[in-house]
Wavefront OBJ file of the C-alpha trace (Angstrom):
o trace
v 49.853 89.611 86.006
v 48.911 92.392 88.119
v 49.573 94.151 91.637
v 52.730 93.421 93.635
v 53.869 90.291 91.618
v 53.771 92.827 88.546
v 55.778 95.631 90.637
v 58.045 93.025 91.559
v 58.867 91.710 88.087
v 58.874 95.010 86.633
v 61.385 96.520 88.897
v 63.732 93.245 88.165
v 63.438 93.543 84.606
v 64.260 97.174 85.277
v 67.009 96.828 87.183
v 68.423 94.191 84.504
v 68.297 96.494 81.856
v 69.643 99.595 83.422
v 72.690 97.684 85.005
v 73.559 95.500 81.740
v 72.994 98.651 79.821
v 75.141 100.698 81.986
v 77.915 98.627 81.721
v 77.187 98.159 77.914
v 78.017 101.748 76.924
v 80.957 102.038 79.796
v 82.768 99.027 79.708
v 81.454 96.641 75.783
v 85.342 96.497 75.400
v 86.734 95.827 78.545
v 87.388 92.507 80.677
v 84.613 90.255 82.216
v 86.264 91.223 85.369
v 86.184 95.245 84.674
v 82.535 95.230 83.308
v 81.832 93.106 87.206
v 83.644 95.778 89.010
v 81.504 98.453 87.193
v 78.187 97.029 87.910
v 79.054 96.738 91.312
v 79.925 100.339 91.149
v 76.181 100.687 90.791
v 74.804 98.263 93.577
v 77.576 100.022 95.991
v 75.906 103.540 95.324
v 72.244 101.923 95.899
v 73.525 99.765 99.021
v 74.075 103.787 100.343
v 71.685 105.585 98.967
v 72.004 109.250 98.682
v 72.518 112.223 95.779
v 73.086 109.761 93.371
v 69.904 107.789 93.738
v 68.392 104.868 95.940
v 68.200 101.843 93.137
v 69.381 100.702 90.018
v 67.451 103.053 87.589
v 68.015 106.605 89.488
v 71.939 105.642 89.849
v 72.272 104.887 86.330
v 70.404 108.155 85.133
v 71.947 110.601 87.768
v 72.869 113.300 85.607
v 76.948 113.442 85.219
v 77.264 110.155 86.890
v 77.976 107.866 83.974
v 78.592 109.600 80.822
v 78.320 107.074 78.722
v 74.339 107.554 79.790
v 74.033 111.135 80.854
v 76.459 113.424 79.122
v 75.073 115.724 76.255
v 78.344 115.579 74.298
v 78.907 111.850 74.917
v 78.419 110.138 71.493
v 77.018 107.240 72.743
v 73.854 108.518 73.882
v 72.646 107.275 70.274
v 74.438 104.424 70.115
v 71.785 100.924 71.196
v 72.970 97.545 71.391
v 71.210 94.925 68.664
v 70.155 91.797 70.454
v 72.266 90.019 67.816
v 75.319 91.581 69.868
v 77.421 89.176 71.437
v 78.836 92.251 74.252
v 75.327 92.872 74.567
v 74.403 89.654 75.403
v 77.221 89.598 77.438
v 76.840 92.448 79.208
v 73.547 91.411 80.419
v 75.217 88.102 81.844
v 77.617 90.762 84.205
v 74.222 92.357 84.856
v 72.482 88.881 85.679
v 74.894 87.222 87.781
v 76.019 90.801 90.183
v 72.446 91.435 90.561
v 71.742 87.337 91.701
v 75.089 87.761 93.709
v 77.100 85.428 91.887
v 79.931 87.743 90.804
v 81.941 88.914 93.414
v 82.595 92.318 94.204
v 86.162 92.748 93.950
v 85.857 96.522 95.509
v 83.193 96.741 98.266
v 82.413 100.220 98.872
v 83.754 101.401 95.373
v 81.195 103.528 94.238
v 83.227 105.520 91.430
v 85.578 104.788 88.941
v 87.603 106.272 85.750
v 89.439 104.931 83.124
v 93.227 106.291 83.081
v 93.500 107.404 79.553
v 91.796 110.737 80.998
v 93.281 112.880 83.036
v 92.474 111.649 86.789
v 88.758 113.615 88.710
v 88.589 116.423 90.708
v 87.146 113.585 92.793
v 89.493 111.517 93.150
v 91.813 113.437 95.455
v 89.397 113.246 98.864
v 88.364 109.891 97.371
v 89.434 106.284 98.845
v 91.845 104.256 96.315
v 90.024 100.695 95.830
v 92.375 99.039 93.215
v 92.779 98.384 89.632
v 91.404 96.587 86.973
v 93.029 97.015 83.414
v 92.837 100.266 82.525
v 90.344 101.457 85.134
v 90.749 103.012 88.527
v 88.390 102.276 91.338
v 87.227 104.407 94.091
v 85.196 104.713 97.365
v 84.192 108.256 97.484
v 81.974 108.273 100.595
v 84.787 106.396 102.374
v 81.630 103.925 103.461
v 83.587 100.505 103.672
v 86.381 101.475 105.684
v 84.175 102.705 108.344
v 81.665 99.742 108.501
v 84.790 97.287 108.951
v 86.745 99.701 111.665
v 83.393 100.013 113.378
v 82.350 96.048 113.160
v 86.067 95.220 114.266
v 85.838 98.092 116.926
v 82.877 95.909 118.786
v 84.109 92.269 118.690
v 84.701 91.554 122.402
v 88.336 91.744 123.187
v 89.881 93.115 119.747
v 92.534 95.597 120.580
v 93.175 98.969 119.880
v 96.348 97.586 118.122
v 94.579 95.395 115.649
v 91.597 98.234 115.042
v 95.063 100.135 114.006
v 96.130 97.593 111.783
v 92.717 97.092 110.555
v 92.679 100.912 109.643
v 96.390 100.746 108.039
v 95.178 97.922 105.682
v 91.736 99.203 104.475
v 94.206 102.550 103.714
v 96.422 100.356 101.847
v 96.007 100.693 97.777
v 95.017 97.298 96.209
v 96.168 97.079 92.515
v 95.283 93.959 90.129
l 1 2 3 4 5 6 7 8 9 10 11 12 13 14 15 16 17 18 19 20 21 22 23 24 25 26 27 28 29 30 31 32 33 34 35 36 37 38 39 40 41 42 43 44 45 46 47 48 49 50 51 52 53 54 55 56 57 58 59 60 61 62 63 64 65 66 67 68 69 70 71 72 73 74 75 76 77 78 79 80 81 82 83 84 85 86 87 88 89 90 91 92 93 94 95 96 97 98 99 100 101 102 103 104 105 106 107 108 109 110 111 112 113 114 115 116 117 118 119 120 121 122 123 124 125 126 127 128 129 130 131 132 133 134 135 136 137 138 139 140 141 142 143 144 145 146 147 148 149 150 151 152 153 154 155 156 157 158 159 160 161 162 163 164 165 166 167 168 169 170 171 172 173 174 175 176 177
């Protein structure tokens, strides 16, 4: 195989691994539905690309980004998954099914995240609340959702300014699993 068919299969094998590995050194221990959240964390930041990279592989490896895959002093930088690994496996079915769209995203928008048994991010305090999940905290740091919906709800003929307000009040509203 050769030319764009090659390019095309190498960039979803790519994408596969990065994502399923991602969420294999973040989240091996946590919930189905935490490890989904995560991975979406990842196709949030490439649905808006910017500093942090424009697809799967340059998200993943943005320095300071996700520790777990970036950090000097983060131990699992030497730690690989064995294929024999049933969260490895695993993980790769999260990967599988967000990138095929068949997990939903819980959190549009929520490009960020930290678990709570460290102290909360600088980040966090300009950053938009998405909900929880277990023991991990979800954010929207480029406030990107809540814009797109007030601005789509803004331009349907004959919405009010009332229900653009209410619109606003609800996307400001903390969601919490």
């Amino acid at each position: 195989m050769s030319g764009p068919m090659a390019t095309s299969a190498a960039k979803t094998i790519t994408d596969l691994f990065y994502l399923a590995f991602l969420v294999w050194r973040e989240a091996r221990g946590a919930s189905t539905k935490t490890q989904t959240a995560i991975a979406w964390s990842v196709l949030n930041r490439v649905a808006r690309p910017g500093w942090w990279g424009s697809d799967v592989a340059s998200v993943a490896a943005k320095r300071w980004q996700y520790s777990s895959l970036t950090d000097p002093d983060d131990k699992q930088l030497t730690t690989w998954p064995k294929l024999t690994d049933a969260s490895w496996l695993a993980c790769l079915g999260v990967a599988y099914d967000v990138l095929h769209g068949e997990a939903v995203n819980l959190y549009p928008g929520a490009d960020s995240y930290y678990d709570d048994s460290i102290p909360a991010p600088k980040w966090t305090k300009d950053a938009k609340f998405c909900g929880k999940i277990d023991n991990v905290l979800f954010y929207d740091v480029d406030h990107d959702h809540e814009a797109r919906a007030i601005v789509a709800a803004a331009a349907v003929p004959g919405s009010s300014d009332e229900f653009v307000d209410e619109l606003r009040a609800f996307l400001a509203a903390p969601k919490v699993d």
